[in-house]
TORZA-602254 format. One record per residue (C-alpha): residue number from 1; z, y, x. Coordinates in steps of 0.02 Angstrom, whole numbers, plus 32768, in hexadecimal, padded with zeros to 4 digits. Layout:
<nodes>
NUM_Z_Y_X
...
</nodes>
This chain:
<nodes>
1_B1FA_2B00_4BC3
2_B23F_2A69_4B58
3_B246_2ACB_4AC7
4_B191_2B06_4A70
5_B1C0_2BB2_4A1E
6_B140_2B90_499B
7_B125_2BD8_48F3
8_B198_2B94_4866
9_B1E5_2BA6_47B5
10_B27D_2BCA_4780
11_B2A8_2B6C_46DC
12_B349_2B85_46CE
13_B34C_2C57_46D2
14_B2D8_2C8A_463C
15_B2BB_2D29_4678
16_B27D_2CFA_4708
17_B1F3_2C99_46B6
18_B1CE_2D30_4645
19_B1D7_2D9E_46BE
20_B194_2D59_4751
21_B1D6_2D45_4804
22_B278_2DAF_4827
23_B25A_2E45_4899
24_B2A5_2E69_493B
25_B332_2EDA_48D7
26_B358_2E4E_4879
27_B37D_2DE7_48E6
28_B438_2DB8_491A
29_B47F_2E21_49BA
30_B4C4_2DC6_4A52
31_B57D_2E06_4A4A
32_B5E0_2E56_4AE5
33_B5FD_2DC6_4B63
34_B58A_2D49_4B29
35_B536_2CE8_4B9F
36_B49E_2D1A_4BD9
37_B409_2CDE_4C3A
38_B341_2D32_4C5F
39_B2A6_2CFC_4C65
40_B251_2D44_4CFD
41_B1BA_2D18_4D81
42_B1A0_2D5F_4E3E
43_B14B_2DFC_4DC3
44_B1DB_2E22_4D77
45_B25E_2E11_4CE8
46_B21A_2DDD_4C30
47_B294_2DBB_4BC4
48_B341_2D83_4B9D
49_B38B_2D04_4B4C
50_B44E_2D0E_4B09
51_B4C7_2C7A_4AC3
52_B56E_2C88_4A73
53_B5F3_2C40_49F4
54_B5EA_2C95_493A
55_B688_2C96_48F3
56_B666_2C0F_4881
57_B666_2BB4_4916
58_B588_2B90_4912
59_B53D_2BAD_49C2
60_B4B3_2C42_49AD
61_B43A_2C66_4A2C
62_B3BD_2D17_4A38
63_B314_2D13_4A99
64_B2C8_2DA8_4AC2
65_B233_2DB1_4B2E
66_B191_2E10_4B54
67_B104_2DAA_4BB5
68_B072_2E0F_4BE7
69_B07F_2E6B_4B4A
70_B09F_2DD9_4AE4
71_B13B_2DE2_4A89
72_B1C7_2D58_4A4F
73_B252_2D7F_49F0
74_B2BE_2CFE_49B1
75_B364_2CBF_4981
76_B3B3_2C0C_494F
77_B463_2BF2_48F0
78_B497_2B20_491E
79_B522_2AE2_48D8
80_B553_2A1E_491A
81_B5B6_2994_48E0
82_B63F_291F_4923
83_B5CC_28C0_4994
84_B574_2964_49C2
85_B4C9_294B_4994
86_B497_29E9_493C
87_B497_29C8_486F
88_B456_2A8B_4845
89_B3E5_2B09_4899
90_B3B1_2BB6_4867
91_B312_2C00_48B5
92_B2C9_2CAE_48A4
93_B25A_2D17_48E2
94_B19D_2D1D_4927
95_B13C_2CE6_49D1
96_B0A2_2CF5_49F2
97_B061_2C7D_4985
98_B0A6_2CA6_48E3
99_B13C_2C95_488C
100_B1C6_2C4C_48EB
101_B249_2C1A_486E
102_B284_2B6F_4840
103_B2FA_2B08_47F7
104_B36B_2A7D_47FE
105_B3E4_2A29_47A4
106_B439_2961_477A
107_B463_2942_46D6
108_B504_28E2_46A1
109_B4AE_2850_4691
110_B480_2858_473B
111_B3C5_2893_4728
112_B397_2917_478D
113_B310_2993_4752
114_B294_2A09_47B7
115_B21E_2A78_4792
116_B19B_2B08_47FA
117_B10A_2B64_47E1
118_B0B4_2ACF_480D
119_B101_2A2D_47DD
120_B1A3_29F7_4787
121_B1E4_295E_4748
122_B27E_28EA_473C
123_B2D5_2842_47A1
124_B383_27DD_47AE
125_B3CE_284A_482B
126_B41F_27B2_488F
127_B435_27A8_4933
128_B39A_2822_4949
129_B39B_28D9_4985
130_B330_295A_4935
131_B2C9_29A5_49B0
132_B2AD_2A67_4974
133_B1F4_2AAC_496E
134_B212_2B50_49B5
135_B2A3_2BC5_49E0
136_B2F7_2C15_4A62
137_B2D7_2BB5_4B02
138_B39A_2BA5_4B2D
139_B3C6_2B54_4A99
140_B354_2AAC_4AFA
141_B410_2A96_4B3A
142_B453_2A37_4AAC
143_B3BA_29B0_4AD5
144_B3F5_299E_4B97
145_B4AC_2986_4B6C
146_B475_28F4_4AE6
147_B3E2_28B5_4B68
148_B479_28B2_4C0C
149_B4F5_285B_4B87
150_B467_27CE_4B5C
151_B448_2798_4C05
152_B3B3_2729_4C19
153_B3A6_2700_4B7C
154_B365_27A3_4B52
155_B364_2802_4A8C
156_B2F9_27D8_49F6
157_B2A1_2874_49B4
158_B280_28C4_4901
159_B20B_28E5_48CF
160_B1CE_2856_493C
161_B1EF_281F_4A0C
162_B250_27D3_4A79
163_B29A_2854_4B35
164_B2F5_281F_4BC7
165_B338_2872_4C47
166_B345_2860_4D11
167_B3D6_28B5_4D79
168_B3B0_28C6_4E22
169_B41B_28F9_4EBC
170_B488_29A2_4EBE
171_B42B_2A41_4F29
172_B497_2AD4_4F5B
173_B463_2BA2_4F24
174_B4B6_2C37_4F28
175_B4F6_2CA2_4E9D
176_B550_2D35_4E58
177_B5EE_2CC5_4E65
178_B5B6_2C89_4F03
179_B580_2BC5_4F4B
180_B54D_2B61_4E91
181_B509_2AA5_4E9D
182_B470_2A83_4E1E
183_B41D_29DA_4E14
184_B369_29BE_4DE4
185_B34A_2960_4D58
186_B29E_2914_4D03
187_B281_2908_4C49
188_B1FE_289A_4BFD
189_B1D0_288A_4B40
190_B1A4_2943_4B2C
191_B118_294E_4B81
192_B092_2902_4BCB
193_B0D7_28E8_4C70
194_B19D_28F9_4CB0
195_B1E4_299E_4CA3
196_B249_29F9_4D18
197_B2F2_2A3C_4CF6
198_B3A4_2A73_4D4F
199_B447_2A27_4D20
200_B4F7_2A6A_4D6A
201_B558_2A0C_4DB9
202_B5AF_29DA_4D1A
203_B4FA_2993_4CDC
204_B501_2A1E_4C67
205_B457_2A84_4C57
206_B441_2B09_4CE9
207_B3A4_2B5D_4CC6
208_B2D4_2B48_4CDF
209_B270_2B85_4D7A
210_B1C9_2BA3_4D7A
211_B13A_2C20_4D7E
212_B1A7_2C61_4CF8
213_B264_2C25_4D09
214_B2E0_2C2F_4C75
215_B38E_2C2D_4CFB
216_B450_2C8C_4CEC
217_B449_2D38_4CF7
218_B46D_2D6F_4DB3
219_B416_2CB7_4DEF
220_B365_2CFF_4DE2
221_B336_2D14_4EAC
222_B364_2C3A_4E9E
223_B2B9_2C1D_4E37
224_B245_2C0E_4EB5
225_B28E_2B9E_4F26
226_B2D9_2B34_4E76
227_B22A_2B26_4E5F
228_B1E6_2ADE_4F18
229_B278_2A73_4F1B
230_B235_2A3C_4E6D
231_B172_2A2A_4EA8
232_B198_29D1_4F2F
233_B1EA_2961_4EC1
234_B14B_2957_4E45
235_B0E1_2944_4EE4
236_B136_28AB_4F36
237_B127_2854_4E7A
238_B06A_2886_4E5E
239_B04D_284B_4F14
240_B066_279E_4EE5
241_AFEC_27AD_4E57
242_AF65_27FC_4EB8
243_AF7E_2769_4F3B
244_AF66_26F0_4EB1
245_AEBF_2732_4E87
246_AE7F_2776_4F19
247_AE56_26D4_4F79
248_ADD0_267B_4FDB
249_ADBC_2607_4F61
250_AD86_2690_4EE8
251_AD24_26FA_4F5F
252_ACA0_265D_4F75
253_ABD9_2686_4F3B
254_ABB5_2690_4E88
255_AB0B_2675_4E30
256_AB16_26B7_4D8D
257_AA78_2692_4D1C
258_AA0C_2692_4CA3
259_AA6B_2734_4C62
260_AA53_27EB_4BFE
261_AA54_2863_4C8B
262_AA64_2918_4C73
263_AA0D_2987_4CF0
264_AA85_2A17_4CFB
265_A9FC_2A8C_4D6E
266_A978_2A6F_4CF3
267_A9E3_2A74_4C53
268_A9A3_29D0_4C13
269_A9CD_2925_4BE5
270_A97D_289B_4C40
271_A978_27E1_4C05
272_A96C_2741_4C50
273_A9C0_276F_4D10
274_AA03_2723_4D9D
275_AA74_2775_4DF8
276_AABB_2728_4E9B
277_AB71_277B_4EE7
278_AB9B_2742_4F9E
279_AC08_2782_5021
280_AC47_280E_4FAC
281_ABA1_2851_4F87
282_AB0A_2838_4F0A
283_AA97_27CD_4F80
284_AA0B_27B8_4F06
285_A9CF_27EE_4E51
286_A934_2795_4E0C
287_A8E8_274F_4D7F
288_A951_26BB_4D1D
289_A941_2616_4D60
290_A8F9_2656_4E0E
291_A986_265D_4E82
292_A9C2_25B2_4EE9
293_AA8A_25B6_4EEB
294_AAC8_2599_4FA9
295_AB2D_250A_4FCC
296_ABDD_251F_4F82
297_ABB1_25A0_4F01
298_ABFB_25AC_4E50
299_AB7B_25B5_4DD1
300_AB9C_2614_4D25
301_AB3A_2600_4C8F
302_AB09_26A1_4C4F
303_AABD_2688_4BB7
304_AAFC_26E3_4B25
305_AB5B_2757_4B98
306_AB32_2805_4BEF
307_AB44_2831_4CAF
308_AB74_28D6_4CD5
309_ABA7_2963_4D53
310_AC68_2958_4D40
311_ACAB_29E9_4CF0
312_ACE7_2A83_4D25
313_AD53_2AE5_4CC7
314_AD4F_2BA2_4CFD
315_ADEE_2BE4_4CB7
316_AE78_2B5F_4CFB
317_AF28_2BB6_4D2E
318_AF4C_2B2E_4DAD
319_AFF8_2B11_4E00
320_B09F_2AE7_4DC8
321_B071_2A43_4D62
322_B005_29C5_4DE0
323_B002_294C_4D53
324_AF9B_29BD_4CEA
325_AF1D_29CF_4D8B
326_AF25_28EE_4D78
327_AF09_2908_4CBC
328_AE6C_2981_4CBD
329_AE10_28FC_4D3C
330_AE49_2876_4CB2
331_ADEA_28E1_4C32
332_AD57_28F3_4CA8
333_AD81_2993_4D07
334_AD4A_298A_4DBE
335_AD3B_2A34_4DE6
336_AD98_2AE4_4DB8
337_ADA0_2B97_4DD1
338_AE4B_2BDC_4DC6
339_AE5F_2C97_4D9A
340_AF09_2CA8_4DD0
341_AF6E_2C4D_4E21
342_B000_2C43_4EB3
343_AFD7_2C5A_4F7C
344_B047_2BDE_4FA0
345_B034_2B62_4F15
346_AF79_2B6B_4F24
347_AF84_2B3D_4FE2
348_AFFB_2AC9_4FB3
349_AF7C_2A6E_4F41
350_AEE6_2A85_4FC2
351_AF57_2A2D_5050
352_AF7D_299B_4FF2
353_AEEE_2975_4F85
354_AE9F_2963_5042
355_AF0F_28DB_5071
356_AEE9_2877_4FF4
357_AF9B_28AC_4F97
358_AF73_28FE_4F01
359_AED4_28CC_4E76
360_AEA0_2967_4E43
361_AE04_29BA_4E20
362_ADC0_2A2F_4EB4
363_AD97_2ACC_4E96
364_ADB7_2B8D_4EC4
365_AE4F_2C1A_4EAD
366_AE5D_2CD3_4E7E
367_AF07_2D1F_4E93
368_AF3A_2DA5_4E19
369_AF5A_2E41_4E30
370_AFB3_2EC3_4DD1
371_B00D_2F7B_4DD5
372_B0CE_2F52_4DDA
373_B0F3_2F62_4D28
374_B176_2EFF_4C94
375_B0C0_2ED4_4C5B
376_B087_2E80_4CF0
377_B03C_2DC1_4CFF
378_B0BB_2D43_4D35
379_B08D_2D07_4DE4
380_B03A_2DAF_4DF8
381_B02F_2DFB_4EB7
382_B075_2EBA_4E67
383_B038_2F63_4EA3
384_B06F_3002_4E96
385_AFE7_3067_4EED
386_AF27_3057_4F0F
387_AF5F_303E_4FCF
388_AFC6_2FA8_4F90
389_AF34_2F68_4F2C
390_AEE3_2F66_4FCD
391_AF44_2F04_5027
392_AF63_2E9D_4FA1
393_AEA1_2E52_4FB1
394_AEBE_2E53_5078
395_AF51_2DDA_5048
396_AEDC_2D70_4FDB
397_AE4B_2D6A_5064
398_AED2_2D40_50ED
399_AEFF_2CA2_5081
400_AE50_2C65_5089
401_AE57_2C65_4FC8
402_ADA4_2C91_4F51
403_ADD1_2D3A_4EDE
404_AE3D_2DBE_4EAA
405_AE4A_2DD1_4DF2
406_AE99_2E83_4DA6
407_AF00_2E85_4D17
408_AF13_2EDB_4C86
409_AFB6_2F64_4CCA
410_AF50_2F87_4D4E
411_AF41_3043_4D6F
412_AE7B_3060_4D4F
413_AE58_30D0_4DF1
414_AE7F_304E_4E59
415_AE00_2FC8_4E23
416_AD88_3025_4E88
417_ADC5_302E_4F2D
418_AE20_2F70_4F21
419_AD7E_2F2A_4ED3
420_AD2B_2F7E_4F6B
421_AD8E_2F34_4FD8
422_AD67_2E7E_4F99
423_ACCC_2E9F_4FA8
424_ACC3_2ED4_5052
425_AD3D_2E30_5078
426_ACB7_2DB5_500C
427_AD24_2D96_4F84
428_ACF6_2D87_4ED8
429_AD3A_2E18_4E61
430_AD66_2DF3_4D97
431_ADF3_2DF9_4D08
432_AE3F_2E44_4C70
433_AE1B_2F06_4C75
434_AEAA_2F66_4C91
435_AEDD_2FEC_4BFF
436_AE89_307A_4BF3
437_ADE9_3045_4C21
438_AD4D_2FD3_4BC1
439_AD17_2F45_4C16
440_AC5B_2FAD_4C40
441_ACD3_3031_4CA1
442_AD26_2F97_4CFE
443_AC57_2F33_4D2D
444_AC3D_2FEE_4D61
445_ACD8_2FFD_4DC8
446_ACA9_2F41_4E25
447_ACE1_2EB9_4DBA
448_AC69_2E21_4DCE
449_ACB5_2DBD_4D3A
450_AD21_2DF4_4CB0
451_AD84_2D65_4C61
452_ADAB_2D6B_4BA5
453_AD43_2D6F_4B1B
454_ADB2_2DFA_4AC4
455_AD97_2E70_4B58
456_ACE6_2E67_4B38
457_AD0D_2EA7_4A9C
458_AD63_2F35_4AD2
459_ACBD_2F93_4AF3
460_ACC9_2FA3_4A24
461_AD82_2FB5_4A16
462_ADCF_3074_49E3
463_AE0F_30B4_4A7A
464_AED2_30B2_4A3F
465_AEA3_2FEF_4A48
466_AE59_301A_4B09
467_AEF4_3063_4B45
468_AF62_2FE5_4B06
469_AF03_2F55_4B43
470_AF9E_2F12_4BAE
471_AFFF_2EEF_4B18
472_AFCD_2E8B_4A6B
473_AF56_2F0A_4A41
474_AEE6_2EB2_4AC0
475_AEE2_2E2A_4A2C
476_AF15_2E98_499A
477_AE8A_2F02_49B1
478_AE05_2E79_49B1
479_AE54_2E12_4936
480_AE52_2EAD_48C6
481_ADA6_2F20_48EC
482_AD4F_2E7A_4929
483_AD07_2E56_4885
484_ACAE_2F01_4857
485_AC60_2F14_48FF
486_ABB7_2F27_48F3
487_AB7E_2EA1_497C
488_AAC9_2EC6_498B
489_AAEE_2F8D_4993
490_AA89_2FE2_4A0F
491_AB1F_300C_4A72
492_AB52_2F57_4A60
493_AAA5_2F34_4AA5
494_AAA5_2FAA_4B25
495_AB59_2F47_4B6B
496_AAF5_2E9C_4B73
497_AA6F_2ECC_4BCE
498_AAC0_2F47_4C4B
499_AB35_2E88_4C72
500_AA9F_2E31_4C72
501_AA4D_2E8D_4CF8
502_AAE4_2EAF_4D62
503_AAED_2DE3_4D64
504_ABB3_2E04_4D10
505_ABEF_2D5E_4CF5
506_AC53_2D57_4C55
507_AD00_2CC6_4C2C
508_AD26_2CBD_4B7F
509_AD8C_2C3A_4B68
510_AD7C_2C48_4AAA
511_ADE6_2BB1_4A8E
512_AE86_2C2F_4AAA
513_AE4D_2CA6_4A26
514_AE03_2C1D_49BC
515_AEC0_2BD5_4991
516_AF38_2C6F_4996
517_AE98_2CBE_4923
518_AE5B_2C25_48A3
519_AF0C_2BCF_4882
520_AF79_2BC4_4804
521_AFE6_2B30_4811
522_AF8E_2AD0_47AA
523_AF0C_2A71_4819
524_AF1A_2A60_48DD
525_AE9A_2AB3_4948
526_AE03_2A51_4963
527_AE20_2A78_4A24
528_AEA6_29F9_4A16
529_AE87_2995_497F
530_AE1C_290C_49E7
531_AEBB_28E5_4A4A
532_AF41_28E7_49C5
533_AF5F_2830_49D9
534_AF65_2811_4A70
535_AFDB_2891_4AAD
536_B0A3_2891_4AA3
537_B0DC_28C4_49F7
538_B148_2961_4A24
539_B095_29A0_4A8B
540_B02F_298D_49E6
541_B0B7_29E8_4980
542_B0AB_2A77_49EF
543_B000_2A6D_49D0
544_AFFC_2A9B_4915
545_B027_2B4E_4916
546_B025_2BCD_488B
547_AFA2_2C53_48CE
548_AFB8_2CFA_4914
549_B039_2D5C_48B4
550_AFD9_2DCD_483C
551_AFF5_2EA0_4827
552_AFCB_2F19_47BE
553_AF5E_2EF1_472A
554_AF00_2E50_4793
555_AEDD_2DAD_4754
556_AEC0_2D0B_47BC
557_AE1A_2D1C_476F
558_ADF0_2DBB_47CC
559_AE5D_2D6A_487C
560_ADC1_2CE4_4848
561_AD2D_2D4E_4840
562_AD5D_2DB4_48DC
563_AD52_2CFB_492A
564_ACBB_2CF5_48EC
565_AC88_2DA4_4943
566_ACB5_2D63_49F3
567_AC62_2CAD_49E5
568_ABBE_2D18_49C1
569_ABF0_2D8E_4A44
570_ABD6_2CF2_4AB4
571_AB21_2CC8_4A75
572_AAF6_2D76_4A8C
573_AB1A_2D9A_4B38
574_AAD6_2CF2_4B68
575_AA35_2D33_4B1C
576_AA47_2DBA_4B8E
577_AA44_2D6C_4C13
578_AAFC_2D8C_4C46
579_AB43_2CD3_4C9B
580_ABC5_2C79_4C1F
581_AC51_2C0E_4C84
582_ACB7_2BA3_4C1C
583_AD7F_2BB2_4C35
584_AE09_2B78_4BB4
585_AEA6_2BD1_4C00
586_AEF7_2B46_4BDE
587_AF1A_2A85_4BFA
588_AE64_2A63_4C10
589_AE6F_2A06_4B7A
590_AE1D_2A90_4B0E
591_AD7E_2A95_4B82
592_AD0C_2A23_4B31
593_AD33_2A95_4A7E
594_AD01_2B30_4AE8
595_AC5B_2AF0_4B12
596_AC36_2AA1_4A55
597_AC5A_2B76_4A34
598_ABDF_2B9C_4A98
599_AB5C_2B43_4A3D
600_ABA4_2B8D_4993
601_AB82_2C3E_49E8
602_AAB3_2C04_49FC
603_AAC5_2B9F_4AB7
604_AA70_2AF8_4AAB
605_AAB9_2A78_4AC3
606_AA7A_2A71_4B7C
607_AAAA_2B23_4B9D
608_AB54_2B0B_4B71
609_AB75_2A77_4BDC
610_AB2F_2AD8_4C62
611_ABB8_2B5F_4C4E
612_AC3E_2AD4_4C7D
613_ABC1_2A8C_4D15
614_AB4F_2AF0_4D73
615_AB74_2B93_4D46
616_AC19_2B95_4D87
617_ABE6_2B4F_4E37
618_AB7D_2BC7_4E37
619_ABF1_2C50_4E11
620_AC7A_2C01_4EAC
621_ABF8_2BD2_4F1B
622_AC03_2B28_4F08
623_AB58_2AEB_4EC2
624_AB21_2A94_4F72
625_AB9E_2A23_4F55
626_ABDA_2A09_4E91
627_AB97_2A57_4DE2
628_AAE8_29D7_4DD8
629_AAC5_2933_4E10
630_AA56_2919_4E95
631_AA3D_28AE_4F36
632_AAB2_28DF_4FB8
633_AB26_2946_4F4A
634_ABF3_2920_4F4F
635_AC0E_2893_4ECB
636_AC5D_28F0_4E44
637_AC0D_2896_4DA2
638_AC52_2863_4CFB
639_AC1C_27D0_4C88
640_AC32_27EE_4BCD
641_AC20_277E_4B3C
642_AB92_27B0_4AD1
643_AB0E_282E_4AC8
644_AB50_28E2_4B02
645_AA8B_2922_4AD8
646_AABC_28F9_4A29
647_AB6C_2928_4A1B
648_ABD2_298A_4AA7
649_AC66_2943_4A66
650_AC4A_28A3_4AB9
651_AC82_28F5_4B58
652_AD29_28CB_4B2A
653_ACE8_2812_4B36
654_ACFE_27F6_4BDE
655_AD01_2751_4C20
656_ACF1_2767_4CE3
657_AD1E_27F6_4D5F
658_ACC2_280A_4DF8
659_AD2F_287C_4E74
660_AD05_2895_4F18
661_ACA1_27F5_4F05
662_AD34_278C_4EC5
663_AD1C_2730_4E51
664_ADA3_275C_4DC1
665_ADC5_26F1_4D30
666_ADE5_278D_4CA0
667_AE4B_26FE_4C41
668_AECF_26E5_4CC5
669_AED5_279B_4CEE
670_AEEC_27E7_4C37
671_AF7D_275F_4C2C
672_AFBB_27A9_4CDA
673_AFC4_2856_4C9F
674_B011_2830_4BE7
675_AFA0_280C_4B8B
676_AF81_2763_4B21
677_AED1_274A_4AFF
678_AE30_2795_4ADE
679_AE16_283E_4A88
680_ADCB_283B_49EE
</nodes>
C-alpha cells in the first residue's frame, strides 16, 4: 500500500499524548452513506475502510481492519487548501506497531510542521506535498490526484523524496453498477521498486489489488484478475532486467582466488582457496594459487574477501513483488524456502525464472492451509472440515509444489489426518500451531517444522494464551510471560530434547519479534539500520516504528527481556540438537540480523551461517545441488568484502553474485532493484 500505517504522535491533541493512542470507541464513525471500500484476500474479508465530508467541509477517512488477528484501527481528519495539497491532517488510533497518530499542520508563514512517535520536524511547505507516515490506507488518494496532476515531472516529498506516476491503458470489469473502465497505473518514489495501483477512468484513484486488495465495496470478486493483469505487467518490466544480466557474456568461467572460503559441511573457515565456476557449476576447489584459469576466464582477486554458499533465507513469502525476488539475489540470496505462498503465482515464478525471464533466487513452496475463518491467512487455501484439509494437500501435491504449512485457525483434530496425508504424498509438514494446542501437541500430531520463535514459546504460555493463539495473544502472551519463564526448567528441557530427537526443525525468524518487541521510536532496528542510506527515504521512514503497543502494567523493558527469552530459546534448542533454519518473514533484508541473533543465543559464528546454507538444503532436499561449495555443485556462491569468520555482518558486503553460474555484478543489481550503494 502507498501509505505505511505506522506509529505516530499527535502534537496537536494533548490528550492524546497524555493519554496515549485513541481506542477503537474513540474513534470517529463513518456516517450513513459514506463511501466505503474493504480490504479483503481470496480468504476472506478483513477490514473496511470509510471516507466522507465533515461538515466543516475536512475529508475524514475510518480504517478498520483485522489481519490474522492483528488489529488496525485508525482514522485521519485532512483539511486542503486552494491548490489542494493537504495543509492539516489529524491521525488517531493504533496498528500493529504502536501508536498510530500524527500530525500536520502549515503555519502562516508558510512553514509546515510534523511530528510522530518517531520523528518530527519542520520545512517551507512550497511546492512540496507532505507525505503522511501512517493512516488509513484510502486517504493515499490525495497523493494520486497531486501525482496524475504533475505529470512527468513528478512531486517533491516532505519529509524528503521525489514520486512520479505512470498511467497505462484503460481495462474493462464488472460491478455493482455494471461495465466500469480502470487503468493501471505505476508509482515510483515510495518504494523500492514501482508500485501498482488502479485509476478510473477519470485518473482518479480506483483501488489496490493484491494478496490483500483495498477496492469499492461490491468490486471485491475484480481483485484477482486486477492483480494478474498487474503481474503481468511487473513481469514484462523485470523481464528486461533479468535479460540484461542473465547473458553469455556473464555466464563465461570464473577463477576466483587466493580467497577466505567457508566450508559450510564442515562448519569452518578455510583460507587461501581457489575456487574455479564453469558451465554453471563449481568445476574445481583447491588450494590458492593451484588452479590454471582456461582460456577466456575472468579472474577475481579474492584477497580480503570471503566466498560463500549463497544464502538461503527459509522464511521468504514469495509472489506478488518480483522485484523483491531481484533485490534478495542483489543482497546475496540465491536460494529460498517459502512457507506460504500462491499455486498460481508460485508456478508462475518457476515457469519464468526457467526461461531466463525472471532473476530470482530458486528455491521451494509450502501452501497454507487454514479452517475457513475471519482469522484466516491471506492467500490461505480455507477448510472447513478434516475431509477438506485432505484434499487441500492432494491440491498442493497435484501442483508439484514442496509443503503444506497449517495455520494458526486451524481446527486441531484435523492436523492429524491432513499431516498424514502429506506424509503419505512426500510432502514436508510445518507452521504456526493452531489455537488450542502447544506446539509439542502439534510435533506429536506430524508437524516436521514449526515456524516462529513465539510458538515455541507457547509450550510455557498459560493456556488462556494457548487458545487464543490466532489472535495477538500469540504475541501478547510471549511479549508478556516471556520474561519469567524459567528456560532451563525441566519441562523446558524435556521440550528440547523430545525436538531434538524427533529431528523437528525449528524457524524463528527473530528479526519479526526483535522490532515490534525492542522499539521505541527512538532508534531504527538494527535489521535495517545497515541499509538506511541506501534505500528510498519514504522506505526508511517506515522503518522507524514505535514498538508493539504496550497493555496492562508492561514496560518496553519487559517487551525487551521477553526478547531476550526467545534469542536464548534459540541457543538452547540448538544445543539440543533440534535443526535451526534461518527465515526473516520479510524483505530478505533482515536475514543477515537473524543469523548475527543466532550467535547472541550461543551459535558460533560458523553454526549460524550454516542455518542460512546447508541446513536449509538439507531441510528441502536440495543439498546435492546448493547449501556448500563443492566440485560439481550448481554455482550458487557469493563474494563478500571482508572477513565473515570475524564479523557476520560483512555478509551484507557483497561484491559478486554467482547465480546459476552467472556471473552477477551485486553493484549493478542493488542499483536495479532500488537501491544506491553499499550497505553499511
Amino acid at each position: 500500500m502507498l501509505r505505511l500505517g505506522l506509529a505516530v504522535l499527535l502534537a496537536t491533541v494533548s490528550s492524546a499524548a497524555v493519554a496515549g493512542p485513541a481506542t477503537k470507541e474513540q474513534l470517529m464513525a463513518p456516517p450513513a452513506g459514506a463511501r466505503h471500500y474493504t480490504i479483503s484476500s481470496v480468504a476472506g474479508k478483513h477490514g473496511d475502510i470509510w471516507s466522507w465530508r465533515t461538515a466543516d467541509a475536512r475529508v475524514a477517512y475510518r480504517m478498520s481492519m483485522t489481519l490474522r488477528g492483528w488489529v488496525t484501527e485508525t482514522d485521519e481528519l485532512m483539511t486542503t487548501g486552494p491548490d489542494k495539497r493537504p495543509t492539516a491532517i489529524e491521525i488517531r488510533g493504533f496498528t500493529d506497531s504502536g501508536d498510530a497518530t500524527e500530525s500536520f499542520s502549515v503555519d502562516s508563514g508558510g512553514v509546515a510542521h510534523w511530528k510522530t512517535a518517531v520523528d518530527g520536524g519542520a520545512a517551507p511547505f512550497a511546492a512540496k506535498r507532505y507525505n503522511t507516515y501512517g493512516g488509513p490506507w484510502l486517504a493515499g488518494e490525495s497523493d494520486i490526484e497531486a501525482l496524475v496532476a504533475a505529470g512527468d515531472k513528478g512531486i517533491d516529498l516532505l519529509p524528503t523524496g521525489h514520486a512520479s506516476i505512470v498511467v497505462g491503458k484503460p481495462v474493462e470489469i464488472t460491478g455493482p453498477q455494471g461495465p466500469k473502465t480502470v487503468k493501471l497505473a505505476f508509482i515510483t518514489g515510495y518504494s523500492f521498486s514501482p508500485i501498482p495501483m488502479w485509476l478510473d477512468a477519470d485518473n482518479h484513484f480506483f483501488g489496490n489489488a493484491g494478496i490483500i486488495s483495498l477496492l469499492p465495496e461490491g468490486y471485491e470478486a475484480a481483485g484477482p484478475r486486477l492483480k494478474q493483469i498487474q503481474d503481468d505487467a511487473t513481469a514484462d518490466m523485470v523481464r528486461d532486467v533479468a535479460h540484461r544480466f542473465l547473458r553469455p557474456a556473464n555466464a563465461t568461467p570464473t577463477l576466483v582466488d587466493h580467497i577466505l572460503l567457508f566450508d559450510s559441511v564442515a562448519g569452518k573457515y578455510l583460507p587461501d582457496r581457489a575456487v574455479l565456476i564453469a558451465n554453471g557449476k563449481i568445476a574445481t576447489v583447491a588450494a590458492g594459487g593451484t588452479i590454471t584459469a582456461p582460456a577466456g576466464a575472468t579472474v577475481l582477486d579474492g584477497r580480503g574477501k570471503t566466498i560463500l554458499p549463497g544464502l538461503w533465507d527459509a522464511h521468504r513469502h514469495v509472489g506478488g513483488d518480483d522485484w523483491n525476488l531481484l533485490q534478495n539475489v542483489a543482497t546475496g540470496m540465491t536460494n529460498y524456502r517459502s512457507p506460504g505462498s500462491m499455486i498460481d503465482e508460485t508456478l508462475s515464478i518457476y515457469k519464468r525464472r526457467a526461461a531466463g525471464d525472471l532473476l530470482a533466487p530458486d528455491g521451494k513452496v509450502s501452501v497454507i492451509i487454514d479452517r475457513k475463518d475471519p482469522l484466516a491467512a491471506q492467500g490461505a487455501l480455507t477448510v472447513t472440515s478434516a475431509a477438506e484439509a485432505i484434499a487441500a494437500v492432494d491440491k498442493i501435491k497435484a501442483a508439484g509444489l514442496w509443503g503444506v504449512k497449517f495455520y494458526t485457525s486451524m481446527n486441531p483434530a484435523w492436523i492429524a489426518p491432513a499431516a498424514a496425508e502429506a506424509h503419505k504424498l512426500g510432502l514436508h509438514v510445518h507452521g504456526h500451531v493452531p489455537a488450542g494446542m502447544r506446539p509439542l501437541d502439534a510435533v506429536r500430531a506430524g508437524y516436521d517444522e514449526v515456524t516462529h520463535i513465539n510458538f515455541i514459546m507457547m509450550q510455557a504460555m498459560p493456556q488462556d494464551v494457548v487458545d487464543k493463539a490466532n489472535t495477538a495473544a500469540r504475541l501478547e502472551g510471549p511479549a508478556k510471560y516471556g520474561k519469567d519463564v524459567d528456560l532451563d526448567s525441566p519441562a523446558m528441557t524435556a521440550f528440547y530434547a523430545e525436538l531434538g530427537k524427533r529431528g523437528t526443525v525449528i524457524d524463528p525468524t527473530l528479526t519479526v519479534w526483535e522490532q515490534l518487541m525492542t522499539s521505541d521510536g527512538t532508534a531504527m532496528s538494527p535489521e535495517y539500520a545497515a541499509f538506511a542510506d541506501v534505500s528510498p527515504p519514504s522506505v526508511v521512514r517506515g522503518w522507524k516504528i514505535a514498538g508493539y503497543p504496550l497493555f496492562g502494567d508492561l514496560t518496553r523493558d519487559d517487551f525487551r527481556k521477553s526478547f531476550t527469552k526467545m534469542v536464548g530459546l534459540v541457543g538452547r534448542l540448538h544445543r539440543a540438537g533440534v535443526p535451526i533454519v534461518a527465515g526473516t518473514d520479510g524483505y530478505g533484508l533482515e536475514l543477515v540480523r537473524e543469523i548475527e541473533l543466532y550467535q547472541q543465543s550461543g551459535l558460533s559464528n560458523a553454526e549460524a551461517l550454516q542455518t542460512a546454507t546447508i541446513v536449509p538444503a538439507k531441510l528441502t532436499g536440495m543439498a546435492d545441488r546448493t547449501g556448500s561449495i563443492a566440485t560439481g555443485k550448481t554455482a550458487d556462491v557469493i563474494l563478500v568484502n571482508g572477513d565473515v569468520s570475524q564479523d557476520l555482518g560483512n555478509l551484507r558486503h557483497v561484491d559478486t553474485v554467482f547465480l546459476d553460474g552467472y556471473r552477477l555484478d551485486a553493484a549493478a543489481l542493488r542499483r536495479a532493484s532500488g537501491m544506491s550503494g553499499m550497505p553499511q
